[in-house]
LUMLUMMI-649089 format. One line per 3 residues: number of its first residue (from 1); their letters; for each residue x, y negated, z of N, C-alpha, C. Coordinates in pm, 1 decimal. Layout:
<rs>
NUM> a> X:Y:Z:X:Y:Z:X:Y:Z; ...
</rs>
This chain:
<rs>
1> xxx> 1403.6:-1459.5:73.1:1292.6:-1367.3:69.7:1281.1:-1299.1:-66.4; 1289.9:-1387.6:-175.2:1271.3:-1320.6:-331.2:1383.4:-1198.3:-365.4; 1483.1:-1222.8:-306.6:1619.2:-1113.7:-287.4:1593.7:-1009.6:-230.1
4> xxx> 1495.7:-1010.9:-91.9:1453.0:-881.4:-32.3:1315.1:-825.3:-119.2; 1254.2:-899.1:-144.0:1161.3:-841.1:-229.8:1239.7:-792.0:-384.4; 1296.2:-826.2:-405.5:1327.7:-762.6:-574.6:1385.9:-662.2:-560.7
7> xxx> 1503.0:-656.4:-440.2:1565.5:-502.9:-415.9:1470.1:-421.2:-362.7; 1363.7:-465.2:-323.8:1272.2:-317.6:-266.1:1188.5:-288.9:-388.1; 1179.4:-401.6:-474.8:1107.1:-337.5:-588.9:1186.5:-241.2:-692.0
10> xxx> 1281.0:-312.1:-685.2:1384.8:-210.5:-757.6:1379.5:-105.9:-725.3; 1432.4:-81.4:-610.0:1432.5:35.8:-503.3:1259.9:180.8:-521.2; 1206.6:71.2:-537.6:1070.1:125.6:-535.7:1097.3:142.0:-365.4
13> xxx> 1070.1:116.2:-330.5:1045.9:130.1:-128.9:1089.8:19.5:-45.2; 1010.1:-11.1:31.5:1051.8:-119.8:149.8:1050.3:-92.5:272.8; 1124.2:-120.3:322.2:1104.7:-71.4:481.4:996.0:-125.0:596.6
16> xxx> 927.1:-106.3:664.3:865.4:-175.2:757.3:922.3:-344.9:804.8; 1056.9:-303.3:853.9:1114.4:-441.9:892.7:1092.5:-502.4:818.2; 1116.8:-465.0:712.1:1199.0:-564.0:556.5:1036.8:-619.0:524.3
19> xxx> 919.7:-538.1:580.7:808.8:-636.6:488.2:726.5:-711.1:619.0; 772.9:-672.8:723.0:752.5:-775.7:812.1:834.2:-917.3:803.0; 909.4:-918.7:821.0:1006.1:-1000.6:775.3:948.8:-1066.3:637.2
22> xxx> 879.4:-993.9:535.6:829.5:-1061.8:423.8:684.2:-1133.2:425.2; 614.3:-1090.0:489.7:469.5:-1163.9:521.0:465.1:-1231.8:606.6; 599.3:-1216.9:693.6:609.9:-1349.2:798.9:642.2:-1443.6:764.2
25> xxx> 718.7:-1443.4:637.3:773.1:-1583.8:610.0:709.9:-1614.0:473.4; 629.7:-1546.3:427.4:610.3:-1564.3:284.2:464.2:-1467.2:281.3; 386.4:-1506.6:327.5:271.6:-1366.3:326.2:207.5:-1397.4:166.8
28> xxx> 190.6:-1466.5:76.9:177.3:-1460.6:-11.9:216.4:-1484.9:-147.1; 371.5:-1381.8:-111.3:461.4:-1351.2:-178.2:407.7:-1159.3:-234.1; 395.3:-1124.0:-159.0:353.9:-973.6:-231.5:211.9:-947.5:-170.7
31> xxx> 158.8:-828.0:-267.1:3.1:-782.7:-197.7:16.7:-692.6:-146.2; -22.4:-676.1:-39.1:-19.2:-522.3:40.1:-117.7:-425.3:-3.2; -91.6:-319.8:-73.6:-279.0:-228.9:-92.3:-267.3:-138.6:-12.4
34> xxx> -369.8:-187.5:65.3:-384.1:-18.5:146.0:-500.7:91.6:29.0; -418.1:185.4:-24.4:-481.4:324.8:-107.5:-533.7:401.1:18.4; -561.2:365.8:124.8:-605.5:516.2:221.2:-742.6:470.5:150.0
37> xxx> -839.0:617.8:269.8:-971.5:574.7:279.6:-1062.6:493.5:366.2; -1153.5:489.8:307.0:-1266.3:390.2:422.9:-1266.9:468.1:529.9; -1228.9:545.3:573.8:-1272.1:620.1:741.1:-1107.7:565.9:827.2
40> xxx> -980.6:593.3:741.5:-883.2:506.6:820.2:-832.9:372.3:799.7; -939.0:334.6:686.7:-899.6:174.4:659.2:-1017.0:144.5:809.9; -1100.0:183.9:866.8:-1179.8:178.8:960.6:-1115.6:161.8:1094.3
43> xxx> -981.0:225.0:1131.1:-888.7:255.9:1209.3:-828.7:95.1:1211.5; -808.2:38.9:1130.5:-731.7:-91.2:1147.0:-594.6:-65.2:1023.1; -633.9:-200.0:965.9:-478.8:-257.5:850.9:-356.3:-269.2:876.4
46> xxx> -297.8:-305.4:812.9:-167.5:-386.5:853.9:-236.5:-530.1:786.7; -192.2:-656.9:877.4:-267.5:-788.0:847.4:-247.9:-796.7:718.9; -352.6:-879.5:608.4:-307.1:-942.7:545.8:-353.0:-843.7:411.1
49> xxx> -344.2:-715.2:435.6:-391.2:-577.0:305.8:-512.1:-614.1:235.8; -498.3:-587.3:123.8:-643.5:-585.5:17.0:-635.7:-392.5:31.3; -785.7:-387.4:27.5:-873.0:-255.0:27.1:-849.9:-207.3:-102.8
52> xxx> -817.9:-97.9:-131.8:-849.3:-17.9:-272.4:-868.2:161.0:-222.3; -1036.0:150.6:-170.5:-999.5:262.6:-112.0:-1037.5:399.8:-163.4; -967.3:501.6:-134.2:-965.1:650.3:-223.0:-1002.3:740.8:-134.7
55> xxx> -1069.4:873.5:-222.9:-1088.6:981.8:-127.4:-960.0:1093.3:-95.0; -962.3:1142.8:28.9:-899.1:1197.4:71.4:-923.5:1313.1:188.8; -849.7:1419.8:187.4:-884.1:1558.5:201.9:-782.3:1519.1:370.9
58> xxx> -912.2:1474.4:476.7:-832.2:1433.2:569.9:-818.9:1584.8:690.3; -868.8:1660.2:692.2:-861.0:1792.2:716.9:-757.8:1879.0:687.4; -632.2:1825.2:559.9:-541.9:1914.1:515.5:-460.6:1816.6:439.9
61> xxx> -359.8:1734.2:507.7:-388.6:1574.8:466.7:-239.7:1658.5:362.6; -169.1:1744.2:373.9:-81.9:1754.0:246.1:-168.7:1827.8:124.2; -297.0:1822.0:101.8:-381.4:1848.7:-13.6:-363.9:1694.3:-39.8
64> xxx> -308.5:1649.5:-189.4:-318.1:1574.1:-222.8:-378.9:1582.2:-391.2; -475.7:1681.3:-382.9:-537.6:1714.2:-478.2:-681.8:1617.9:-480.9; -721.4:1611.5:-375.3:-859.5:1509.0:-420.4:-837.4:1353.8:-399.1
67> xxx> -733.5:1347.2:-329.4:-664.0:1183.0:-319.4:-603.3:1168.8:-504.5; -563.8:1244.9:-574.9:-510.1:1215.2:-672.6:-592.1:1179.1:-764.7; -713.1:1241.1:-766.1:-785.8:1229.4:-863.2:-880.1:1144.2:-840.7
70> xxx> -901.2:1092.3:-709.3:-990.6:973.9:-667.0:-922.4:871.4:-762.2; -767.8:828.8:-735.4:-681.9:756.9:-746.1:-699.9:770.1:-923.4; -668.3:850.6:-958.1:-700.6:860.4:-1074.8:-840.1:815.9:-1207.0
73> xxx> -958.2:838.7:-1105.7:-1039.4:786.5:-1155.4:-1080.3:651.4:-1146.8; -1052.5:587.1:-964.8:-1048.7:433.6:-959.7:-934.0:326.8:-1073.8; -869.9:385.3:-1074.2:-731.4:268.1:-1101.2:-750.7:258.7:-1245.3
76> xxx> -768.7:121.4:-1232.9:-752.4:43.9:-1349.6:-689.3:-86.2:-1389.2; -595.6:-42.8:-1488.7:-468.2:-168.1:-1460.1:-594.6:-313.0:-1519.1; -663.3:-376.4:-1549.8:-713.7:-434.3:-1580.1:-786.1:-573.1:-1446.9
79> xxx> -769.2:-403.4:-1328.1:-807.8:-469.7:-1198.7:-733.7:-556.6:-1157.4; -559.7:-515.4:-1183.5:-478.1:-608.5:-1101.4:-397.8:-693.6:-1207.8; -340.0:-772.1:-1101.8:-264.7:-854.6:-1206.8:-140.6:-865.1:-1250.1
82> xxx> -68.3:-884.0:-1340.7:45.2:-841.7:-1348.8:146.5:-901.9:-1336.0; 107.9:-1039.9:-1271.4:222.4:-1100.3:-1234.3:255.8:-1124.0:-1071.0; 201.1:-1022.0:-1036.1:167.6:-1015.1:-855.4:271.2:-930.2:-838.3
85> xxx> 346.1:-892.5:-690.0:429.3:-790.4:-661.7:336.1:-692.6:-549.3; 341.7:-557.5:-570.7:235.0:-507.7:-491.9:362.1:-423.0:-372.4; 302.3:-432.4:-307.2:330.5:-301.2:-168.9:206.1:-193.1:-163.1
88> xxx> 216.0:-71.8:-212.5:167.9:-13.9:-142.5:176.9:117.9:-41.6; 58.2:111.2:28.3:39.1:141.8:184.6:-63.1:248.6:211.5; 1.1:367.3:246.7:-97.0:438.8:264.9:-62.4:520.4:440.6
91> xxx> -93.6:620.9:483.4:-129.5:663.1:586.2:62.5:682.9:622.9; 151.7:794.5:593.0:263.7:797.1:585.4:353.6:813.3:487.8; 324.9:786.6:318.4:379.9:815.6:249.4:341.7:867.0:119.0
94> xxx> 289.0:1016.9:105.4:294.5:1099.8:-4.8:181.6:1037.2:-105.0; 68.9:969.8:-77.1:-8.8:901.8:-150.3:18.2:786.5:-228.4; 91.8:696.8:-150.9:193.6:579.3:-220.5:278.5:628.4:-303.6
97> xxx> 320.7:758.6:-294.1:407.1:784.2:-433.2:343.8:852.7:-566.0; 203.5:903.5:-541.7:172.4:889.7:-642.9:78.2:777.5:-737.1; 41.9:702.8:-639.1:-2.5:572.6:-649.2:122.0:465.0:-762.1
100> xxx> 232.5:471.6:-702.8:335.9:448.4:-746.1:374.0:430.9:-864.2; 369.5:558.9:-924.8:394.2:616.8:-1039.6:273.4:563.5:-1202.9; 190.8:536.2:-1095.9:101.1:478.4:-1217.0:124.2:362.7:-1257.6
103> xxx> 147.3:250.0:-1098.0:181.3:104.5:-1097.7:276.2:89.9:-1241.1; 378.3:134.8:-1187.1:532.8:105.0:-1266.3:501.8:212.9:-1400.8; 418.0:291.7:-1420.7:344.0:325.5:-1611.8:344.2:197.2:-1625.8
106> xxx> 257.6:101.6:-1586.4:146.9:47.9:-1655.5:219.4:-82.7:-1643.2; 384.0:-112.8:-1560.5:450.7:-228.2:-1624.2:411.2:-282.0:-1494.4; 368.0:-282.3:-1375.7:344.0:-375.2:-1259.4:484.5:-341.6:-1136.6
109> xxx> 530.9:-502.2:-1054.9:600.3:-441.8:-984.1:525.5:-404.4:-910.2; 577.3:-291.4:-840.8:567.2:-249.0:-684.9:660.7:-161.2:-642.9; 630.8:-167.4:-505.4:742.6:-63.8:-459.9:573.9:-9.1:-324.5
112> xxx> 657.9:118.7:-241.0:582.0:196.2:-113.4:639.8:134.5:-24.3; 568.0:155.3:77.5:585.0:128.0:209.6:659.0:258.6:300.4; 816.3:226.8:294.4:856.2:367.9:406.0:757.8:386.2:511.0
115> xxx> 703.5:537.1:538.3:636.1:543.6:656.5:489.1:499.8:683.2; 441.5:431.4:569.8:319.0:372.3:564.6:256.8:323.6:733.4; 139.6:354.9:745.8:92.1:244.4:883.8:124.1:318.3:988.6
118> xxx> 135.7:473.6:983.6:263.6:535.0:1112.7:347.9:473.1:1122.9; 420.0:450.6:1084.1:562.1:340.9:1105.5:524.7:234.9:1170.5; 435.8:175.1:1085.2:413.4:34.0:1086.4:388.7:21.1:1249.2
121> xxx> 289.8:125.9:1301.1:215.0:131.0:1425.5:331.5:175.4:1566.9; 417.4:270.9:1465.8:520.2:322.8:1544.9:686.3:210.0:1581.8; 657.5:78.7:1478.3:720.1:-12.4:1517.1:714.6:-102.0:1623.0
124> xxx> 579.3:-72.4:1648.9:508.8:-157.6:1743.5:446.3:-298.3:1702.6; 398.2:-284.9:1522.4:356.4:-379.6:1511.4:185.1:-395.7:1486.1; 92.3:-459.7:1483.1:-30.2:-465.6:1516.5:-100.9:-426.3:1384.2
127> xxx> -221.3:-386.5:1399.7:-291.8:-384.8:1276.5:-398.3:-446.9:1297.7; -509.7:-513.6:1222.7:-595.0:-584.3:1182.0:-750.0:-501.5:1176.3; -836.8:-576.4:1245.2:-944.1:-540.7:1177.0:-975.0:-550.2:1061.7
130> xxx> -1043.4:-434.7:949.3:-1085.4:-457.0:810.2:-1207.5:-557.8:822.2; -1239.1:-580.6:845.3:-1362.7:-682.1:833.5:-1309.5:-817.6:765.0; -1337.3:-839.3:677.5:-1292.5:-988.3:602.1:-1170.6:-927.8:498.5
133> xxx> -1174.8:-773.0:498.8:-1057.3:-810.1:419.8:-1101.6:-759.9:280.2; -1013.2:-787.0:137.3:-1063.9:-784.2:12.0:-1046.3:-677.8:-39.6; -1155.9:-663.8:-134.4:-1129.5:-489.8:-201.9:-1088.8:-527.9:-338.3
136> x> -1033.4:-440.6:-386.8:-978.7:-406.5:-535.1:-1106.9:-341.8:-583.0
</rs>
């Protein structure tokens, strides 16, 4: 498992399989963040996700102008920890990469989730009610 996780961190990206396969056998081996917002963290998780949630321009979802700066004003490396491996998870993609980019500034692993919870959903694998689950 530590082999598939270090090449996706490397990588910066993991595949759906590859992190099913990782929380199945090891679910607290990496953190999942879901960066969406509270209206599709509302929609259902992928099991197991901590909340860190941002605003987003869901009307024109390639405006990633007010998701950035949400993201921008929440994140604070102080929040997380730095000896954790993060996944993060957003709707299909373009948000996790700029999410991304801050992680690995600030010296934390992580890598994105190919495909974010489209995939995930389009794998046919289940998502979770948010209720019980933890916020950043």
């Amino acid at each position: 498992m530590n082999q598939i996780i270090e090449k996706s961190l490397f990588n910066e990206m993991i595949s759906v399989e590859l992190l099913h396969t990782v929380i199945t056998a090891e679910p607290d081996s990496v953190v999942l963040l879901d960066i969406r917002c509270p209206e599709e963290h509302h929609k259902g998780i992928i099991p197991g996700s901590w909340l860190f949630p941002n605003d987003h321009n869901l009307e024109n979802r390639n405006d990633t102008g007010i998701f950035r700066n949400s993201f921008k004003r929440l994140f604070k490396p102080e929040k997380f920890d730095a000896d954790k491996r993060y996944v993060l998870v957003c709707r299909s993609g373009p948000r996790t990469e700029i999410a991304l980019e801050a992680f690995l500034e600030h010296g934390f692993a992580a890598c994105e989730l190919i495909g974010g919870v489209m995939e995930w959903t389009r794998m046919g694998f289940p998502l979770a009610p948010v209720n019980g689950a933890p916020v950043v």
